[in-house]
C-alpha positions in Angstrom: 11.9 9.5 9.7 15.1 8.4 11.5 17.0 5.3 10.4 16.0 2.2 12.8 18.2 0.2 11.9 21.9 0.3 12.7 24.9 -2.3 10.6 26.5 -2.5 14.1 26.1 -6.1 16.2 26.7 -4.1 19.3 24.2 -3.0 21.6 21.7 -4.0 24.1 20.5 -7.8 23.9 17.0 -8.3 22.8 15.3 -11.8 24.0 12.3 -13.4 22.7 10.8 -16.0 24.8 7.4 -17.9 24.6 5.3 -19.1 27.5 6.1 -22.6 26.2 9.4 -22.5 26.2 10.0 -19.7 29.3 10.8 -22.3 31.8 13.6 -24.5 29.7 14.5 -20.6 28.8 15.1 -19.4 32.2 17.5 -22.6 33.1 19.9 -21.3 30.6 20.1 -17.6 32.8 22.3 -16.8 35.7 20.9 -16.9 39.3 20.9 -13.2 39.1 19.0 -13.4 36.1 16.8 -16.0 37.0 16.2 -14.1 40.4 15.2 -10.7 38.6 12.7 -11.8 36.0 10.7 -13.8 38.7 10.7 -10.6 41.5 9.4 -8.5 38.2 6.5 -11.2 37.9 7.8 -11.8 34.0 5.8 -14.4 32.2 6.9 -13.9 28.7 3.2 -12.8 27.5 2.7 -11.4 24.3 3.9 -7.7 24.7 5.4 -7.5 27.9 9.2 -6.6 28.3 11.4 -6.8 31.6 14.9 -6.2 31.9 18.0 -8.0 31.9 21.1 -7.5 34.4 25.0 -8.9 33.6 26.4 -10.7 37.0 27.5 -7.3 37.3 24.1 -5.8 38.1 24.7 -3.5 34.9 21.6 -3.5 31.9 22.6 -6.1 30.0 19.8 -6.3 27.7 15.5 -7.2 27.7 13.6 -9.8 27.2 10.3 -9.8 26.0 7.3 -12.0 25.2 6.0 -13.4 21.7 2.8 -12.8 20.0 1.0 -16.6 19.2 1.9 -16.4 15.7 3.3 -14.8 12.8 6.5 -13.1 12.7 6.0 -9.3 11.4 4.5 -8.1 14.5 7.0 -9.2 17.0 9.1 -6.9 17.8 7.3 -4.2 16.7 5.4 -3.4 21.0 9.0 -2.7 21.7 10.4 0.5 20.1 7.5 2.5 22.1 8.8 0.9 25.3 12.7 1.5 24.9 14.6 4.5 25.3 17.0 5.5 22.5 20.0 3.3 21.7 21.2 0.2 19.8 20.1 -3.1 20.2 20.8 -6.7 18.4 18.0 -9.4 17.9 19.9 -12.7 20.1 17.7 -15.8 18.3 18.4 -18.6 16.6 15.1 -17.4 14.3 15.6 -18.5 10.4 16.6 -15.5 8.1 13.2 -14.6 6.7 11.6 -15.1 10.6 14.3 -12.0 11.3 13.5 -10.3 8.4 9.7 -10.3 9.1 10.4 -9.4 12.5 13.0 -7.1 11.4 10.5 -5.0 9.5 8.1 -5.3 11.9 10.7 -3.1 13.9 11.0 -0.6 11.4 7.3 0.0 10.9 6.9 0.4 14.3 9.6 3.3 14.2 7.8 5.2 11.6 6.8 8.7 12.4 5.1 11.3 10.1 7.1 14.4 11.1 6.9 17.0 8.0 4.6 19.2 9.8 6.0 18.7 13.7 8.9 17.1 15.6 9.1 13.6 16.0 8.0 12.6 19.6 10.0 10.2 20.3 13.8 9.6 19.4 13.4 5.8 18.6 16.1 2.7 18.9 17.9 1.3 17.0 17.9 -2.6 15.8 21.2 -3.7 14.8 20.7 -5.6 11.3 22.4 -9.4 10.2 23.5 -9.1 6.9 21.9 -11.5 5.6 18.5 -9.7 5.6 19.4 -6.1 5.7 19.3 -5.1 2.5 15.8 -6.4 1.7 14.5 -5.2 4.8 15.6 -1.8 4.6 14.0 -1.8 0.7 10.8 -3.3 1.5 10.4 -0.6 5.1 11.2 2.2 2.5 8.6 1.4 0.2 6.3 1.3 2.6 7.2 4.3 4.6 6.8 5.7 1.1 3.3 4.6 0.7 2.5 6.1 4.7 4.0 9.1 3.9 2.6 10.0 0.8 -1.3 9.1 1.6 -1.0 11.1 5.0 0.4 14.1 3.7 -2.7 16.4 3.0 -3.8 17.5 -0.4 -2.8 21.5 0.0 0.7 19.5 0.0 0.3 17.0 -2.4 -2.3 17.8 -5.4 -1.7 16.5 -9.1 1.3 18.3 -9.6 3.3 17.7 -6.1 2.2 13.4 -7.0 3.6 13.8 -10.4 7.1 15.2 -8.3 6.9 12.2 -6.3 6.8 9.9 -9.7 9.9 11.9 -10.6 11.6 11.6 -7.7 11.9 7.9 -8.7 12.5 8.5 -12.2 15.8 9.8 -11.8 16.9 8.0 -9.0 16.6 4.8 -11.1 16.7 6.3 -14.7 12.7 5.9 -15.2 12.1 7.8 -18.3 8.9 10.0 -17.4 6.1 12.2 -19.0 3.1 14.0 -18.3 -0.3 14.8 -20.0 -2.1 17.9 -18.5 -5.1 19.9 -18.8 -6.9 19.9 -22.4 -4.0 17.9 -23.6 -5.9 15.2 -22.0 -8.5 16.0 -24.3 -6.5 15.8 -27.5 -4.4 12.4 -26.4 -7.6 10.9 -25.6 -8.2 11.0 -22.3 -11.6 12.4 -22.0 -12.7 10.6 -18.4 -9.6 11.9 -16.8 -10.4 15.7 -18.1 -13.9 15.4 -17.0 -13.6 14.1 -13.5 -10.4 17.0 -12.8 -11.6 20.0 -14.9 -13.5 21.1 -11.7 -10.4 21.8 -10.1 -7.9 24.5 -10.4 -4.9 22.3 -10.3 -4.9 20.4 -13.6 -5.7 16.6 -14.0 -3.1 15.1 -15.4 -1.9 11.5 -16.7 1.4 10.3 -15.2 3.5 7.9 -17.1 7.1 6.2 -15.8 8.9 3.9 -17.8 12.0 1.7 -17.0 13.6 -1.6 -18.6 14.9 -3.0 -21.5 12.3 -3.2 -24.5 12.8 -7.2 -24.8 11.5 -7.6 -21.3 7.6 -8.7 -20.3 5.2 -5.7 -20.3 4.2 -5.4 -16.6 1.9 -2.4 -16.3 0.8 -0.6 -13.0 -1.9 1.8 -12.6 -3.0 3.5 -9.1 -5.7 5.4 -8.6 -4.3 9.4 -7.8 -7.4 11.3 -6.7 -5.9 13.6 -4.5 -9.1 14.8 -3.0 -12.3 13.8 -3.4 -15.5 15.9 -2.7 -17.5 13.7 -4.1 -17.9 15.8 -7.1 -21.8 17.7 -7.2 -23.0 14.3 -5.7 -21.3 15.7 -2.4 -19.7 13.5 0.3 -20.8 14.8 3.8 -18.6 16.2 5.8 -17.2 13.0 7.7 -16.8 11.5 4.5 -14.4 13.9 3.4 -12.4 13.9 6.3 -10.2 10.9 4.7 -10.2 11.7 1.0 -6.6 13.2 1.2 -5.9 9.1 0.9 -8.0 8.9 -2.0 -4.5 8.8 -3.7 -3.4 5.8 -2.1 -3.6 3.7 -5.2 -0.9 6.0 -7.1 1.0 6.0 -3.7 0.9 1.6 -4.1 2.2 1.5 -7.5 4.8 4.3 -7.0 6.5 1.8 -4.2 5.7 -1.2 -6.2 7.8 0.0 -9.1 10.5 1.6 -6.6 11.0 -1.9 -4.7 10.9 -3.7 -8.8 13.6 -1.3 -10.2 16.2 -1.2 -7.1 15.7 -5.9 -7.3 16.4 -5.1 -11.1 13.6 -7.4 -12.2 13.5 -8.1 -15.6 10.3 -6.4 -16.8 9.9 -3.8 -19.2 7.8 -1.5 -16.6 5.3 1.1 -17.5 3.1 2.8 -14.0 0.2 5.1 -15.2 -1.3 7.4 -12.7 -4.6 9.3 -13.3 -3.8 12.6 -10.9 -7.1 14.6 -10.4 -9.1 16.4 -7.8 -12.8 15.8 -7.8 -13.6 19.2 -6.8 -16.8 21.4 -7.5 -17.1 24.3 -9.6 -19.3 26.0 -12.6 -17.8 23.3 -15.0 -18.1 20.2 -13.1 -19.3 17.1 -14.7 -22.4 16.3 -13.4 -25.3 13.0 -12.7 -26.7 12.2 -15.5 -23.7 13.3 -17.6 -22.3 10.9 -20.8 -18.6 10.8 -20.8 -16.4 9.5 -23.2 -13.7 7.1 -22.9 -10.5 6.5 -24.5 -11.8 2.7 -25.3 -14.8 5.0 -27.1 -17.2 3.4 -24.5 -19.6 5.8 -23.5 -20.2 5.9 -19.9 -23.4 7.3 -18.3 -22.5 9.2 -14.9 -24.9 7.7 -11.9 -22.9 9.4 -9.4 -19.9 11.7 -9.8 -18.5 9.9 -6.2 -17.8 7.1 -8.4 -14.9 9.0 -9.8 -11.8 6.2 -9.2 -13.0 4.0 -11.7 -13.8 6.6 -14.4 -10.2 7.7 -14.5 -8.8 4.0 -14.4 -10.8 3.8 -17.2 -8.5 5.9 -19.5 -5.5 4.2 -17.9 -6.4 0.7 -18.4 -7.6 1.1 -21.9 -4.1 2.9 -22.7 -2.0 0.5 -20.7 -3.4 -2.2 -22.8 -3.1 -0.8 -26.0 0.8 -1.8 -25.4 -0.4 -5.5 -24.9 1.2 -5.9 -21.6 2.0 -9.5 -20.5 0.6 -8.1 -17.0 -1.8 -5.3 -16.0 -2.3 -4.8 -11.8 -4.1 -1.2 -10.6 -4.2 -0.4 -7.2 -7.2 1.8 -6.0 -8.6 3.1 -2.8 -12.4 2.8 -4.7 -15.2 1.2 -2.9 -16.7 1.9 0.9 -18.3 -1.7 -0.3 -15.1 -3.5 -0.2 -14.9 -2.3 3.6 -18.4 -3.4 4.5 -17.5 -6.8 3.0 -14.2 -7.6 4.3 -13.3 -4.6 7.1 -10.3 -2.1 6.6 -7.3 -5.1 7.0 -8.0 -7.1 4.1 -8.4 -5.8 0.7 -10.3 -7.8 -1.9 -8.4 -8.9 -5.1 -10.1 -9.1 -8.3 -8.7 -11.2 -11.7 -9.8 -12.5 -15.1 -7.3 -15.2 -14.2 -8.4 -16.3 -10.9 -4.9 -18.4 -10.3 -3.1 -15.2 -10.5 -5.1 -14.0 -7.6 -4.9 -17.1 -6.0 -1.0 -17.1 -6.0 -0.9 -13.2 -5.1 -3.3 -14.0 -2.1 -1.1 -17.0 -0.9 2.1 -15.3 -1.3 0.5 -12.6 0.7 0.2 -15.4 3.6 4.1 -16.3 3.5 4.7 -12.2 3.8 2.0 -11.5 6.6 0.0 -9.0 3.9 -3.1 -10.8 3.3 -5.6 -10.2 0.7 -9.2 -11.7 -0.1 -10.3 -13.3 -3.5 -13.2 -11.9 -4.7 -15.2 -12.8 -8.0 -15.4 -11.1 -11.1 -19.3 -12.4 -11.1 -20.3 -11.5 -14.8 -24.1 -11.6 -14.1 -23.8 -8.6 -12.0 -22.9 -6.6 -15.4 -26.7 -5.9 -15.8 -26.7 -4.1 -12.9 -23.9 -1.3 -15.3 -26.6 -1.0 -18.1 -27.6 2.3 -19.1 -30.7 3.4 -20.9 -28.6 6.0 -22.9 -25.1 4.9 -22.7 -22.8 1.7 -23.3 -22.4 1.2 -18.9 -23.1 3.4 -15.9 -20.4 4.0 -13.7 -22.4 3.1 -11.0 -24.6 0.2 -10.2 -28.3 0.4 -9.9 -27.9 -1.5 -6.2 -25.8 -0.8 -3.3 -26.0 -4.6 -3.3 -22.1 -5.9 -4.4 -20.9 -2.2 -4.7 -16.9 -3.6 -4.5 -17.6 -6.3 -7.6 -19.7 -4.0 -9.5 -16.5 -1.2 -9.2 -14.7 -3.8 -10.1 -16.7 -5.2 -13.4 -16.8 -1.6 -14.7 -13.1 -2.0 -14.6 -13.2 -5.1 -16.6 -14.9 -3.0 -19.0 -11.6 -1.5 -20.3 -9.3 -4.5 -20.0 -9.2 -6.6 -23.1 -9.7 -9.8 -23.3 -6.4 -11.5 -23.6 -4.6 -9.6 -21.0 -4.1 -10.7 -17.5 -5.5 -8.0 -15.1 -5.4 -8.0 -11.2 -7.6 -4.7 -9.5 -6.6 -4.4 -6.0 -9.4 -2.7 -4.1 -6.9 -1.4 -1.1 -8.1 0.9 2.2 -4.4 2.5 2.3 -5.4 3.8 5.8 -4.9 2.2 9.8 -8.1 2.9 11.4 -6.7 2.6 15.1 -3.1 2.4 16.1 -1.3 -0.7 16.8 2.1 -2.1 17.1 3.7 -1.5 13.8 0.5 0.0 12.6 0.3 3.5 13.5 -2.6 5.5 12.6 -2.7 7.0 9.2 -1.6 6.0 6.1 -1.0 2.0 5.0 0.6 0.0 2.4 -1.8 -3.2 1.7 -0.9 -5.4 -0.5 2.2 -3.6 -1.8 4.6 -6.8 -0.2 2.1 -9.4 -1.7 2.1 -8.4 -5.0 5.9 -7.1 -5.3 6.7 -10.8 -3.9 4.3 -12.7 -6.2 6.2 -10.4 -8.9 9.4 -11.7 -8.1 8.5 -15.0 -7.8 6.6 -14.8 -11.8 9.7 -13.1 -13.5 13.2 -14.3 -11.9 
């Protein structure tokens, strides 16, 4: 993707105006000015641009209406409607209203381009220094997330994620490793090995580590199913036709810990990603199977399309073996949590509810909003298994998202403060800022909340 932003101040002018204030607005323009915007019917609606002449009858610049509220999505109609160039933001907006708005831009310039040419050269948003630096940081870590959920699996199976983990390693001096194939087996990891020994490209277990030993504990795990079949419990074909996102969990915590290392935050930070396809083949695990655990919780398979939370299993259980002061896993793991709260808002689960409370407020202030969501214990009985410790799967469709998220809770001891983020990673239509295809939700939310716990 080209950069969209530009550290000149030059450029074409960019105007915001409101209905509300259009008319005092206007008084402040020259006749010519004045003259122009009314013979091009401008009423400063959300969306709609017209341009703006000097007294010379040269383009001076555009002005262009506000959405009703919020500040992300304001700019972000206009790179589709400009032709290539620079432009500077003229407002008297508070620094994080242009940095919102600022980003907004950016997102709206992002275009997936590794298999064809971009298809539009976009503009170019001249940046106040006062905000550049985060907002460049916070569009790249997103971008990062978009790019790696809609790159398809021939491109980006266990081993080409486990590149991407590296490629942040060493730009930040991460220290990395990797269990693979029946080394899963003997480091105890038995539920990653049996969801990915169906494929020919090896599960493995992902592990980055950065900070000082003295720091907080802050553990992140994603979710990295690169594909998912649905196992011998088979998706139908529509339901495969999105599972190159079922990695979109790994893709979260991989720009979580990119935007925590470049703000230096002082954590000692460990990310764990499960990296498997759920493929089918002769040795496929199968219904009815009893897996073990690295917790030694045996775990009765009711559906092998259940996979996400069978290899989170492994990863929570060895993420709090290091008795993290923080555990958050990111996972694109229930078609419940869509039925329940749509494809915008992902539900947030937490043994300490006023984590999730401050995760979902600070996800207000940032424009990335989440949904609490309860851990409701009595719903365990619906995990029991007549020949197991817990089912993966719950003996309802009733609650599927809180069910997922209680056979998490499973492998999450007691005294450590967990957050499961039950994320869509995907725009189902395209919008301003919101092309279609892979999403970041809840990535700013949660790196905010972050910064806000540990500086």
């Amino acid at each position: 993707m080209s950069n969209p932003f530009s550290s000149s101040d030059g450029g074409l002018s960019l105007y915001p105006v409101s209905p509300t204030n259009f008319e005092d607005w206007l008084t402040g323009l020259s006749e010519l000015q004045q003259k122009w915007l009314k013979a091009a019917g401008f009423r400063a609606l959300a969306g709609e641009v017209c341009s703006l002449p000097d007294n010379h009858g040269e383009l001076h610049g555009y002005a262009f209406g506000m959405t009703e509220q919020g500040w992300l999505y304001q700019l972000a109609p206009l790179p589709a409607k400009l032709a290539a160039g620079n432009y500077r933001l003229v407002t008297d907006w508070e620094p994080e209203q242009r940095l919102q708005a600022s980003l907004g831009w950016g997102l709206a310039c992002y275009q997936f381009d590794l298999y064809r040419k971009a298809s539009k050269e976009m503009p170019s948003l001249a940046l106040d220094d006062d905000i550049a630096t985060d907002v460049v940081r916070l569009l790249s870590a997103q971008s990062l997330v978009r790019d790696l959920i809609n790159t398809p699996t021939e491109d980006l199976g266990p081993a080409q994620l486990a590149d991407a983990m590296r490629v942040q390693a060493d730009q930040f001096g991460a220290r990395m490793s990797v269990v693979h194939g029946v080394d899963l087996l003997s480091n105890n990891f038995p539920a990653i090995h049996a969801v990915g020994r169906a494929s020919h490209r090896e599960p493995r277990l992902l592990k980055m580590e950065w900070g000082k030993e003295n720091q907080p504990l802050l553990a992140l795990c994603g979710k990295g199913v690169c594909f998912d079949t649905g196992g011998l419990n088979l998706k139908l074909g529509a339901g495969m036709a999105l599972m190159k996102k079922d990695m979109g969990g790994a893709a979260h915590v991989l720009a979580l810990a990119r935007l925590i290392m470049q703000a230096q935050l002082p954590v000692r930070l460990m990310v764990l990603i499960p990296a498997v396809e759920n493929a089918v083949s002769g040795n496929a695990y199968r219904p009815g199977d009893v897996i073990a655990t690295r917790k030694g919780l045996s775990v009765e398979i009711g559906n092998t399309d259940a996979e996400g939370r069978v290899v989170l299993a492994d990863a929570l259980s060895y993420a709090c073996e290091s008795e993290p002061d923080l555990v958050i896993d990111f996972a694109t793991l229930t078609g419940a949590a869509r039925v329940a709260l749509g494809t915008d808002l992902p539900p947030i689960f937490s043994n300490n509810i006023s984590i999730a409370n401050e995760i979902t407020a600070t996800g207000e202030l940032e424009e990335d909003p989440l949904w609490v969501m309860p851990l409701y214990q009595p719903y365990k009985e619906l995990l029991k298994s007549q020949i197991a410790d817990l089912n993966n799967m719950g003996n309802t469709a009733y609650g599927g998202c809180i069910t997922a998220a209680l056979f998490l809770e499973y492998f999450v001891t007691t005294q450590t403060d967990w957050v499961h983020i039950d994320t869509f990673g995907w725009n189902q239509t395209a919008r301003p800022g919101r092309p279609l295809g892979g999403e970041a939700l809840g990535l700013r939310a949660v790196f905010h909340y972050l910064k806000k716990r540990y500086c």
